[in-house]
VOGU-3710 file (C-alpha; in Angstrom, 3 decimals, decimal comma):
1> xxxxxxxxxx> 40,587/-46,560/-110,170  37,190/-48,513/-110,792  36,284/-47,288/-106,978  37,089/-43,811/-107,706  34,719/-43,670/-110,642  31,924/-44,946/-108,678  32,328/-42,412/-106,353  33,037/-39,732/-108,655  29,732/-41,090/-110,470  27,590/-40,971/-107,211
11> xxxxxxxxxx> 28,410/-37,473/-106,569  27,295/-36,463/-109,909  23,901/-38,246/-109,202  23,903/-36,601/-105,677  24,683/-32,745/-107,241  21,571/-33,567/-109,996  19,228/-34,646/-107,650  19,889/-31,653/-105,073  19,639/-29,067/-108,192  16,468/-30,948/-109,036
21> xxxxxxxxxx> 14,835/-31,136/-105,718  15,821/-27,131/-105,018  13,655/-26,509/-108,946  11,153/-27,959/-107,683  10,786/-25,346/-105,193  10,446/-22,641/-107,464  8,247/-24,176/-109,870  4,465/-23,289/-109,391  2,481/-26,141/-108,419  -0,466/-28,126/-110,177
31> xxxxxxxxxx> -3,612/-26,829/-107,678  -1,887/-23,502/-107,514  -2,185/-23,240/-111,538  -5,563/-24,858/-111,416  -7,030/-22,270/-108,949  -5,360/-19,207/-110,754  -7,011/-20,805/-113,952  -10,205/-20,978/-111,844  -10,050/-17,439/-110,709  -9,241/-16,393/-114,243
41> xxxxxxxxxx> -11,999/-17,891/-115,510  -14,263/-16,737/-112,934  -13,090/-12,943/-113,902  -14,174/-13,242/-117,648  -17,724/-15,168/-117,029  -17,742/-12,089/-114,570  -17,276/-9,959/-117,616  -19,142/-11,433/-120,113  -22,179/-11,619/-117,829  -22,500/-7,832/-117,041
51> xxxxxxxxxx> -23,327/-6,291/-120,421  -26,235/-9,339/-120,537  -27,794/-7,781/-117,221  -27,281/-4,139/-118,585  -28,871/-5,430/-122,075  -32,299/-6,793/-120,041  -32,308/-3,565/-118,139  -32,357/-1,518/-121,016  -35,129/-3,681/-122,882  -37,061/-3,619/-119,781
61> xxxxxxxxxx> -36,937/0,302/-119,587  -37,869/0,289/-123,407  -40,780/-1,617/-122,662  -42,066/0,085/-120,393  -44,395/2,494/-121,090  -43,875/6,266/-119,667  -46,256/7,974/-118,211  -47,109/11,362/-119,433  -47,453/14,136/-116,706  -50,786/15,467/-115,881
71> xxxxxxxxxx> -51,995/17,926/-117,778  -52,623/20,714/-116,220  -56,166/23,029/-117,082  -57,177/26,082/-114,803  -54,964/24,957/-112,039  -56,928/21,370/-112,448  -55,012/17,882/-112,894  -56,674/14,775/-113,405  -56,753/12,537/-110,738  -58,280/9,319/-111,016
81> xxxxxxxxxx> -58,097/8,269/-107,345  -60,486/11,469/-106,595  -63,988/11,289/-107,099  -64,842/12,647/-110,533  -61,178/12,957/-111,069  -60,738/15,728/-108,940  -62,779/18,161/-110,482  -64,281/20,952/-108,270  -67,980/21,235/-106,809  -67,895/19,145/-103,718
91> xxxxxxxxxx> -69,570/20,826/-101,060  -70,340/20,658/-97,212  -72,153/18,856/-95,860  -72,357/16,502/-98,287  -69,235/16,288/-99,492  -69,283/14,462/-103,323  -72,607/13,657/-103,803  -73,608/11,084/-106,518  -76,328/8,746/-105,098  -77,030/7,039/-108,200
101> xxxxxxxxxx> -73,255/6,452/-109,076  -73,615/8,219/-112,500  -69,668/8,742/-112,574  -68,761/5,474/-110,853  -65,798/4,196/-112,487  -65,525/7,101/-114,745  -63,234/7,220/-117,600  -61,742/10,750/-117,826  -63,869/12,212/-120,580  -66,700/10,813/-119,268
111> xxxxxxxxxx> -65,897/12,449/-115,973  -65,518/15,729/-117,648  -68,503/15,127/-120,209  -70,771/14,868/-117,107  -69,490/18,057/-115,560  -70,029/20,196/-119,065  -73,384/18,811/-119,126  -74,069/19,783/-115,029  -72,529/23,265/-115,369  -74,478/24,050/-118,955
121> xxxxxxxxxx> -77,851/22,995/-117,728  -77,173/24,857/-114,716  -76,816/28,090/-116,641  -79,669/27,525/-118,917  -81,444/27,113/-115,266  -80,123/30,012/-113,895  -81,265/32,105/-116,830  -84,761/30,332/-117,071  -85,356/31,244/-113,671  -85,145/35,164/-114,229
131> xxxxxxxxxx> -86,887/34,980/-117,431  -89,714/33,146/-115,285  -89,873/35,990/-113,347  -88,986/38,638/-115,726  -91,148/37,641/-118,220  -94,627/37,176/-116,636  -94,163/40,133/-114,138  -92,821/43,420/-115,504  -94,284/45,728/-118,128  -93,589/44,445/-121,725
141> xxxxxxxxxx> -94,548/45,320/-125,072  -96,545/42,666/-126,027  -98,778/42,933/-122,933  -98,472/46,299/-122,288  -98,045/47,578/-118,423  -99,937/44,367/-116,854  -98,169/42,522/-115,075  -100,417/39,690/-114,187  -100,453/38,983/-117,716  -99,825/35,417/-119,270
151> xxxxxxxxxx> -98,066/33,003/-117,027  -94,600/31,628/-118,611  -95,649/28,492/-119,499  -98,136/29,317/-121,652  -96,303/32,500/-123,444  -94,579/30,456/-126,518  -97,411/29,937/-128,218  -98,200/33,375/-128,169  -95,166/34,737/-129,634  -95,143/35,061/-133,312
161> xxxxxxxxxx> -93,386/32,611/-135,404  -91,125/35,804/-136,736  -90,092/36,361/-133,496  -89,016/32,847/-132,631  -87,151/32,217/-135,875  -84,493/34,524/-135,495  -84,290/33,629/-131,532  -83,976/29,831/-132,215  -81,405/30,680/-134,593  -79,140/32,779/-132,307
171> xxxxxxxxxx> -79,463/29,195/-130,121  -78,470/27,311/-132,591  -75,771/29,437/-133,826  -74,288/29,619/-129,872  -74,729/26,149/-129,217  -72,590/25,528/-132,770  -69,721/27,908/-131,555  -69,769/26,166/-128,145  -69,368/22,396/-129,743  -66,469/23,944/-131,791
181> xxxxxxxxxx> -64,947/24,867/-128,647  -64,923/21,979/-126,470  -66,189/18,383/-128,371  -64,062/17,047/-131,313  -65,564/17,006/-134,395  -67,065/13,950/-135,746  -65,076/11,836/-137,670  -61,985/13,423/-136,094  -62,029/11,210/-132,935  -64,467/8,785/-130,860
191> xxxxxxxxxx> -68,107/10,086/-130,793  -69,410/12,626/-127,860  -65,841/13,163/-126,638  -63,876/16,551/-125,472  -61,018/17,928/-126,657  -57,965/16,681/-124,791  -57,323/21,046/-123,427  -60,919/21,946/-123,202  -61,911/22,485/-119,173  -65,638/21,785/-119,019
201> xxxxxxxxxx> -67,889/24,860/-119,322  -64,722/26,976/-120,393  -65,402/28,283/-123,653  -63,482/31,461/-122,909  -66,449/33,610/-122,739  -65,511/36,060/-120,242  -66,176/39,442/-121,183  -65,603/41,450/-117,771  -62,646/39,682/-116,728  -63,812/37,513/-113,518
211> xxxxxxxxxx> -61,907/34,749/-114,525  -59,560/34,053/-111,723  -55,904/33,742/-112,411  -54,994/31,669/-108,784  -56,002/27,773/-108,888  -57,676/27,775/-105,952  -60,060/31,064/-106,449  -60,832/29,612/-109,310  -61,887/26,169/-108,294  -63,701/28,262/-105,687
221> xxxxxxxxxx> -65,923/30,342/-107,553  -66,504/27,126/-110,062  -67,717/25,553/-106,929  -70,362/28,506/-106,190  -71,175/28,346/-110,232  -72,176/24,672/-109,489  -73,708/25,060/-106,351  -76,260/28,266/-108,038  -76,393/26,155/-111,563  -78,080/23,275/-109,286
231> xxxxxxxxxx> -80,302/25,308/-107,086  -81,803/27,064/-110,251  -82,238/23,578/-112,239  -84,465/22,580/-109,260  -86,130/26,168/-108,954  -86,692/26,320/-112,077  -88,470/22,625/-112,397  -90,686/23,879/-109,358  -91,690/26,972/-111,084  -92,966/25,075/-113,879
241> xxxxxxxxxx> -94,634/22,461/-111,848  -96,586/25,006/-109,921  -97,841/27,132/-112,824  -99,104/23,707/-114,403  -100,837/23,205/-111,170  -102,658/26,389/-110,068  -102,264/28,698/-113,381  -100,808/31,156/-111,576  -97,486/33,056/-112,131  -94,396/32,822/-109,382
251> xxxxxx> -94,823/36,309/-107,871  -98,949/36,329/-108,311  -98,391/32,979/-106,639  -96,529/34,960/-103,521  -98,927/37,295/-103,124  -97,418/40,193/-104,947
//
């Protein structure tokens, strides 16, 4: 009897380590939960790191500053890689010409201050050199029907102070109008600066329409505006240097 409860004992034993052993088998092991831990892990650092990287792309992008287009005036855009910002009047064969480097490094309202200043002198010059001509040569009525009367240089003094009042006025009073136009006023911005729209020498005075409507006819004939503005500024300097020389007028001095 003791001998069969031994037995009967050992079989028990046997049956409870079998069921244990085949458990085992479908229990999930420790590196196998470590590494699905691991992975699990990995997927929410994963997740909690992306909206960082978008947050530091978005402050980047906030910081940086945008860029405003070009504006665009006449078919013109700034350009500062271009000499003069790409303003028209370069001509064959020399090309851009600014020996003395006046608008070297040129901020963009210097750039266009210099060109208002070239293109109004130039047509004060190409005025001065007709009235040269006009005024010393053809009948008049101050000096009757000679024409070899007083030379130009020496006429101002001769005019009557009633006559030069109202004709510096009408200077004054264009020059005002002009400034309105194209500088900002003082007090309203930096000193001797343009309006941010104005195009240099445009002051919409156009009364017979010649004002071209394409870009490029219009940086064209600007470019033959220049070109005449800066042969009369140096015609009309020689026509005063040679009257203060020999007294004589520009035609008398050609032999007519």
């Amino acid at each position: 009897q003791f001998q069969h409860r031994s037995f009967t004992t050992m079989m028990k034993l046997t049956i409870l380590a079998a069921l244990a052993g085949t458990a085992a088998a479908f229990a999930p092991s420790a590196s196998n939960v470590a590494t699905t831990t691991g992975l699990c892990m990995s997927d929410e650092t994963s997740v909690l790191e992306e909206p960082a990287v978008d947050n530091a792309a978005a402050l980047i992008a906030e910081e940086t500053p945008v860029t405003p287009p070009a504006m665009v005036i006449n078919g013109w855009s700034a350009d500062a890689a271009l000499p003069l910002h790409g303003l028209p009047g370069a001509i064959a064969p020399l090309g851009f010409f600014d020996p003395l480097g006046f608008s070297k490094d040129a901020d963009l309202n210097t750039a266009k201050r210099l060109r208002e200043a070239e293109i109004m002198h130039g047509r004060v010059a190409m005025m001065a050199t007709i009235g040269y001509i006009i005024g010393e040569s053809t009948p008049t009525i101050t000096y009757g029907m000679d024409v070899h009367h007083t030379i130009a240089n020496n006429q101002i003094p001769e005019v009557p102070g009633t006559v030069l009042f109202p004709f510096f006025l009408a200077i004054n009073i264009a020059e005002a109008l002009r400034a309105s136009v194209g500088w900002v006023e003082p007090g309203l911005g930096p000193l001797f600066s343009l309006r941010e729209k104005y195009y240099p020498g445009d002051i919409g005075f156009d009364p017979f329409g010649l004002k071209p409507k394409d870009a490029k006819d219009f940086a064209n004939m600007q470019t033959k505006e220049l070109s005449n503005g800066r042969l009369a500024m140096l015609a009309a300097a020689g026509m005063c240097v040679q009257e203060q020389v020999n007294g004589q007028g520009i035609l008398e001095n050609l032999g007519f």
